[in-house]
C-alpha positions as CSV (number, residue, x, y, z in Angstrom):
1,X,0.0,0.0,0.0
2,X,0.9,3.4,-0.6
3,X,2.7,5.7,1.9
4,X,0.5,8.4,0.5
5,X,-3.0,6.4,0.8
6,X,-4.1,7.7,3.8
7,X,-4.9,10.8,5.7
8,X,-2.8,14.1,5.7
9,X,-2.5,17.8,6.0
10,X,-1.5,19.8,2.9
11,X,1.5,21.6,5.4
12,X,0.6,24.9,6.1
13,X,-0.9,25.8,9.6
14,X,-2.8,28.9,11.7
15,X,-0.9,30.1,14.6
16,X,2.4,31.4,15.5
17,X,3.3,28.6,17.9
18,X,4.9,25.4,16.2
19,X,4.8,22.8,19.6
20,X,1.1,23.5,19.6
21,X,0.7,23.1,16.2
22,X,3.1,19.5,15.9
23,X,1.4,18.8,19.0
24,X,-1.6,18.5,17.2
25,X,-1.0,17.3,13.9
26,X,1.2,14.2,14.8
27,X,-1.4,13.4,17.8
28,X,-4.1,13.7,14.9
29,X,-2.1,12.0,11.9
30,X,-0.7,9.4,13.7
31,X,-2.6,7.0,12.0
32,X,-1.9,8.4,9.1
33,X,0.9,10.7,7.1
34,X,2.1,13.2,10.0
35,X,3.6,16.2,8.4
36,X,6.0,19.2,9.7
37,X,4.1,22.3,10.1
38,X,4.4,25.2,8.0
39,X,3.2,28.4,9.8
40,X,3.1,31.6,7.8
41,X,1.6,33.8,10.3
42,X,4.9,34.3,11.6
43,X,6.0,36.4,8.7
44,X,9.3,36.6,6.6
45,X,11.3,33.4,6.2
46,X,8.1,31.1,7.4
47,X,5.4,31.0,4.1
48,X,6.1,28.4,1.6
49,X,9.0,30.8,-0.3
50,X,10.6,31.7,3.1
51,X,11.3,28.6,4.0
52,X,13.1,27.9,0.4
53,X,15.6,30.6,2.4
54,X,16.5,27.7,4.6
55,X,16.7,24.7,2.3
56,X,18.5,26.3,-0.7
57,X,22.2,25.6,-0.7
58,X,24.6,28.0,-2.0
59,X,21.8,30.0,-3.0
60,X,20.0,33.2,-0.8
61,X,17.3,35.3,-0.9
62,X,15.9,38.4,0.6
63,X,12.7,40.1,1.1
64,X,11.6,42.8,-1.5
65,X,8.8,44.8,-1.8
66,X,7.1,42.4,-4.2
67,X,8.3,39.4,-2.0
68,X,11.9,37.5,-1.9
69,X,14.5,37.8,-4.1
70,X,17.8,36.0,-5.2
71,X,20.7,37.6,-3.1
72,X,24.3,37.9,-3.5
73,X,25.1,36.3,-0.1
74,X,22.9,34.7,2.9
75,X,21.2,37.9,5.2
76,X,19.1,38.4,8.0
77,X,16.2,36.6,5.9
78,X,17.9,33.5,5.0
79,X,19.0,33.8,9.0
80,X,15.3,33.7,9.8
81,X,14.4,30.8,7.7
82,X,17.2,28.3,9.1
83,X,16.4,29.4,12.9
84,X,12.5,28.8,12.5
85,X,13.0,25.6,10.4
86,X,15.1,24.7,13.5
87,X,12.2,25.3,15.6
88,X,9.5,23.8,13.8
89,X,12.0,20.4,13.6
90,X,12.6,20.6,17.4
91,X,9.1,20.9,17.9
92,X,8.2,17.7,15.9
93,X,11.0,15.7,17.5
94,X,9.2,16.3,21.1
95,X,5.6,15.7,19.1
96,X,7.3,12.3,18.0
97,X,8.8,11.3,21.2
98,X,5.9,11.7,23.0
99,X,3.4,10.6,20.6
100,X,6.2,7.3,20.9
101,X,6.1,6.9,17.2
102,X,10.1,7.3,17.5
103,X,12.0,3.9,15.5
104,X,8.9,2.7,13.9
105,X,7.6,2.6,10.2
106,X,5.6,5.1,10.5
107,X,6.4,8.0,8.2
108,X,6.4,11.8,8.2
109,X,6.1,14.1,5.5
110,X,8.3,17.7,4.7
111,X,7.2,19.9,2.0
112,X,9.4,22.5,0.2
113,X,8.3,24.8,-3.3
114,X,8.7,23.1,-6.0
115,X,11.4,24.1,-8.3
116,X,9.1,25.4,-11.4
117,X,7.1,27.7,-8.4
118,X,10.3,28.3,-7.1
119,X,11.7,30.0,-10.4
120,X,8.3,31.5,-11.1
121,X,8.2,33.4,-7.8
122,X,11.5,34.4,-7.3
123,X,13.0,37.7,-8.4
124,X,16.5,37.9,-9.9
125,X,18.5,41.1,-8.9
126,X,16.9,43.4,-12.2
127,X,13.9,42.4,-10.8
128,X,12.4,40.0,-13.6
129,X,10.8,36.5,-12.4
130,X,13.8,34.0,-12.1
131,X,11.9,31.5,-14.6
132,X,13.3,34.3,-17.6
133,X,16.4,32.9,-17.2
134,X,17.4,29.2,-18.0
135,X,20.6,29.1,-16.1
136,X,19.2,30.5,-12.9
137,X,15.7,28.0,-13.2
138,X,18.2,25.3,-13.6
139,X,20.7,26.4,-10.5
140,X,18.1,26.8,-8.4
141,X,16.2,23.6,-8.9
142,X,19.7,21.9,-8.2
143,X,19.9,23.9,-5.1
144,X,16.4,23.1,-3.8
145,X,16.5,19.3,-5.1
146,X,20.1,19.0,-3.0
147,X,18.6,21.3,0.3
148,X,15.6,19.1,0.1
149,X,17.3,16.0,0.2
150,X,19.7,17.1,3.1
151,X,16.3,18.3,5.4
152,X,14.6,14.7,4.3
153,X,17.7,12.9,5.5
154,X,18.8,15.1,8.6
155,X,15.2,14.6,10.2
156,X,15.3,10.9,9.2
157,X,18.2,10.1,11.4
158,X,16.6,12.6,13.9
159,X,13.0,10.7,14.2
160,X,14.6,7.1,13.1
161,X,11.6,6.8,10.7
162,X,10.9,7.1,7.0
163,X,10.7,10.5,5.5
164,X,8.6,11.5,2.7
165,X,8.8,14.8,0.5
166,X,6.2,17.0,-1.0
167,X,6.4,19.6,-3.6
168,X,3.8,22.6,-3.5
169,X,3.6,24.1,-7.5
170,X,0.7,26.3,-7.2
171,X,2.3,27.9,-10.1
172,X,2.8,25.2,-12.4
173,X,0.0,25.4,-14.6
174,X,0.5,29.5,-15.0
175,X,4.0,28.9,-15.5
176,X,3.0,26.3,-18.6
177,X,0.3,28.5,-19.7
178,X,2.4,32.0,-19.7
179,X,0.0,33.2,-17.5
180,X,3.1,34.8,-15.1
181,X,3.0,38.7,-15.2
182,X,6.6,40.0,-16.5
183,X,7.7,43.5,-15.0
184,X,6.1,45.5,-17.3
185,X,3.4,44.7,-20.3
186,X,6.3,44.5,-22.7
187,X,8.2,42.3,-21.0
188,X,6.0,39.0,-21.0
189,X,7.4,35.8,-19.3
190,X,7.2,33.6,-22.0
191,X,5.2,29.9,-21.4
192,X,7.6,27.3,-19.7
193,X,8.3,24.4,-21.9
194,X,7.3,21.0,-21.0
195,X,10.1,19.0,-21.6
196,X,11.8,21.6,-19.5
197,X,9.0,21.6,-16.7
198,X,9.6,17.3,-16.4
199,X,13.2,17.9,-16.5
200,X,13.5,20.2,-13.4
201,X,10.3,18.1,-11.6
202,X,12.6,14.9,-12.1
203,X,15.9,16.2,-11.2
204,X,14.3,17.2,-7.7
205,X,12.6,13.5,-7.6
206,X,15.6,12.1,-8.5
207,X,18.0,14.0,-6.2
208,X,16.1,13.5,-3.0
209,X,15.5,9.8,-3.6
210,X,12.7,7.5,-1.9
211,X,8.5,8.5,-2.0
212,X,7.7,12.3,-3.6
213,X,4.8,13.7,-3.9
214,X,3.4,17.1,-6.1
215,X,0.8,19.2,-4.7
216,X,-0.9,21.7,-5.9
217,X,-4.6,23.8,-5.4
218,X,-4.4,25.8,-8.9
219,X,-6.9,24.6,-11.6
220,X,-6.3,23.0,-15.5
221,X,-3.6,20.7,-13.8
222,X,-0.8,19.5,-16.9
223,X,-1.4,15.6,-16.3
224,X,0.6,14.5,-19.3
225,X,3.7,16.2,-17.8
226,X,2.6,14.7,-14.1
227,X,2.5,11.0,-15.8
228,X,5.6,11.8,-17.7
229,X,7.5,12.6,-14.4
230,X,9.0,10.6,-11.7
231,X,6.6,11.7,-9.0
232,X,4.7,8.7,-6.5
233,X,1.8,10.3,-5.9
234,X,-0.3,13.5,-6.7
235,X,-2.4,15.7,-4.3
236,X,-5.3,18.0,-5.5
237,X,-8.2,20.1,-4.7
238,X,-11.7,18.3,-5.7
239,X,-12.9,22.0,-5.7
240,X,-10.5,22.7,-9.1
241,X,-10.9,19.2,-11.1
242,X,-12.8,19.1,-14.1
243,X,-13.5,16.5,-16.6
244,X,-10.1,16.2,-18.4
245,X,-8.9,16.4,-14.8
246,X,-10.7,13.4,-14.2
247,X,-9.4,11.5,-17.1
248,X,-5.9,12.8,-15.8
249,X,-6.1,11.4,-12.9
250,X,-7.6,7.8,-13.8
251,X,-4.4,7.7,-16.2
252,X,-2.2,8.6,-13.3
253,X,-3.7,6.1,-10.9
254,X,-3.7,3.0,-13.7
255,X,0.0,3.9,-13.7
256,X,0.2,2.2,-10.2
257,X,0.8,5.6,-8.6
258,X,-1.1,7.3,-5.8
259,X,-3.4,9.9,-5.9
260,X,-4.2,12.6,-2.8
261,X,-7.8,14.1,-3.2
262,X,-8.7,17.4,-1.2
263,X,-12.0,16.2,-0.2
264,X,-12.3,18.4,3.1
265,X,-12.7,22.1,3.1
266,X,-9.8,25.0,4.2
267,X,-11.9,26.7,6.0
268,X,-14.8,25.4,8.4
269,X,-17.7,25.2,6.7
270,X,-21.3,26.5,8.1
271,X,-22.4,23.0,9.2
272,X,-19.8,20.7,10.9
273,X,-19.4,18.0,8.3
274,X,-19.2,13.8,9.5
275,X,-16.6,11.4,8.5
276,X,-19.2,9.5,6.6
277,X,-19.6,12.8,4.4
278,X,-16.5,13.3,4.0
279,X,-16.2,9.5,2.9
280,X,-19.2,10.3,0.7
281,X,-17.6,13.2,-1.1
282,X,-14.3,11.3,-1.8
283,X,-16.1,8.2,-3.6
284,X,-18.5,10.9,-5.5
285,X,-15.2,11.4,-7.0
286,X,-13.6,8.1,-7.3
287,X,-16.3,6.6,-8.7
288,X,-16.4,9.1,-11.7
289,X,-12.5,7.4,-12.7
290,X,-14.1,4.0,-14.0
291,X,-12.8,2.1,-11.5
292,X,-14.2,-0.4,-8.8
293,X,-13.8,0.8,-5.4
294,X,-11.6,-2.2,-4.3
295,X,-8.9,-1.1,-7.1
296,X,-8.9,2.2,-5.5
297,X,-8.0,1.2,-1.8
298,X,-4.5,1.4,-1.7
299,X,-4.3,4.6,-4.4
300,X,-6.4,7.6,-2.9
301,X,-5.4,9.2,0.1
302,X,-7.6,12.0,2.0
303,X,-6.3,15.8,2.6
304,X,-8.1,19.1,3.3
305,X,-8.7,21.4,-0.3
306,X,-5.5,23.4,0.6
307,X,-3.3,24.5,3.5
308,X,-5.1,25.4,6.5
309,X,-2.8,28.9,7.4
310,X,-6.3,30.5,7.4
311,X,-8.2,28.1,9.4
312,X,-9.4,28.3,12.8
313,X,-7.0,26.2,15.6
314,X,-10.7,24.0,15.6
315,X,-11.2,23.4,12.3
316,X,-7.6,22.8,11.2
317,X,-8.0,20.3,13.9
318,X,-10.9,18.5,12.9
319,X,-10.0,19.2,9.2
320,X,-6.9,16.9,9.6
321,X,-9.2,14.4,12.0
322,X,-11.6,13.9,8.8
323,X,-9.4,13.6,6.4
324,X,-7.6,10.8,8.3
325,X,-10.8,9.0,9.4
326,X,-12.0,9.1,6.0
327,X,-9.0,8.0,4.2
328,X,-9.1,5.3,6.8
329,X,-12.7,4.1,6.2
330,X,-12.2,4.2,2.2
331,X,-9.1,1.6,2.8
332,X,-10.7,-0.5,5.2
333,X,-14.8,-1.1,2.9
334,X,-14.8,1.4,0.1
335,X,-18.0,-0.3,-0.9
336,X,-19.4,0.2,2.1
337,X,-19.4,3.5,2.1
């Protein structure tokens, strides 16, 4: 069975306070995929780019007015980054000890942007997306793909349990599409090439080794570049998917990969939803793929639509408790449900 057919969060997390936060998600996830928390509230060097400050290696950034930049040399920001990574790994350490999951097969996922994201949202020093330039979109992939790998492995040895890796690339499909705003209106970013898009996606998969995973919330999802790729599993928002989506995804799961469906909402809905809901809303979707439940048991895995950052403490909570029990009741009687 898949690693990534079960319950999980997406990464992100409300609150400033990251023992809280790992406190909750490994006590919540420990029957399922346990992740290390992301949480932007804290400000520069914590959101999903930030902490690309921290993983990069020989490579810095700073903070901008339009948000972080390539620097000549590591600063106060990438400073940040390193010293609340730090803390957010501590904090899951304690989680793990006390949770007792230390030494066992259970595993734990890390996230990090994705290399084409990455590129996209970084400036370069004149101030034009770091995707306009092929040498710098393929130094900083090999940064990020080597960073990533050392974080996977250092909390590995930490925890004594198998570590997992995702890649957020909210911007993949604008990136593809040439969708990315240049500077000014007459300097356009021009559409990322697809050959190129699988090359960087695999060098990551490649460099950090074992079970990777792609995430991303955006709509019109490229799924011929996904099954072309090296990547284990993919995770999605049901909100987004449309019928070539669909058709996308049934190719993808044929391929004996693993597909992640965000089934529960980001933010708490009016009505506090069940677990037999939630169930109901995840096989509404599987059983549009043309597949009998039982094939599906070991592929899909349960997540909420997209980070929780902007949840309540509550619902991020129960979010992460639904998507677990859910995933878990699919595996166990799909057909039941």
């Amino acid at each position: 069975m898949s690693v990534f057919a079960s319950g999980s969060g997406i990464g992100s997390w409300p609150g400033i306070k990251p023992r809280e936060a790992a406190e909750v998600v490994v006590g919540e996830l420990a029957g399922g995929l346990p992740h290390i928390v992301e949480l932007p509230a804290r400000g520069v060097g914590a959101d999903m780019l930030g902490r690309a400050g921290a993983l990069l290696i020989d490579v810095a950034i700073d903070i901008v007015p339009r948000g972080y930049r390539v620097a000549a040399r590591p600063g106060a920001v990438v400073r940040r980054a390193v010293s609340l990574l730090d803390e957010d790994m501590d904090a899951l350490e304690e989680a793990w000890e006390v949770a007792g999951l230390g030494g066992g097969e259970r595993a734990l996922k890390v996230q990090a942007p994705g290399p084409i994201t990455l590129a996209a949202e970084l400036e370069l020093a004149n101030g034009h997306r770091a995707i306009t330039d092929a040498g710098a979109v393929r130094d900083l992939a090999a940064s990020l793909a080597e960073g990533v790998a050392a974080h996977r492995a250092a909390l590995a040895r930490r925890l004594e349990t198998p570590v997992v890796v995702q890649f957020d690339e909210p911007s993949l499909p604008r990136a593809l599409g040439g969708r990315l705003g240049g500077v000014t209106a007459l300097s356009p970013v021009a559409p990322l090439d697809e050959a190129v898009a699988v090359a960087l996606l695999d060098t990551c998969v490649a460099t950090v080794s074992g079970e990777v995973l792609l995430h991303s919330c955006a709509p019109e999802l490229p799924w011929k570049i996904l099954q072309d790729s090296s990547f284990n599993a993919v995770s999605v928002d049901v909100n987004t998917l449309a019928a070539a989506d669909l058709d996308g995804i049934a190719a993808f799961v044929e391929s004996g990969r693993t597909v992640m469906l965000g089934v529960v909402a980001a933010s708490a809905p009016p009505r506090r939803p069940s677990t037999e809901e939630v169930a109901a809303a995840l096989v509404a979707v599987t059983d549009r793929l043309g597949f009998a439940r039982s094939a599906l048991r070991d592929r899909i895995g349960v997540t909420p639509a997209c980070g929780l950052a902007g949840a309540t403490p509550e619902w991020a909570r129960l979010a992460i408790e639904l998507s677990r029990t859910a995933a878990e009741a699919f595996a166990e009687d799909p057909d039941a449900i």
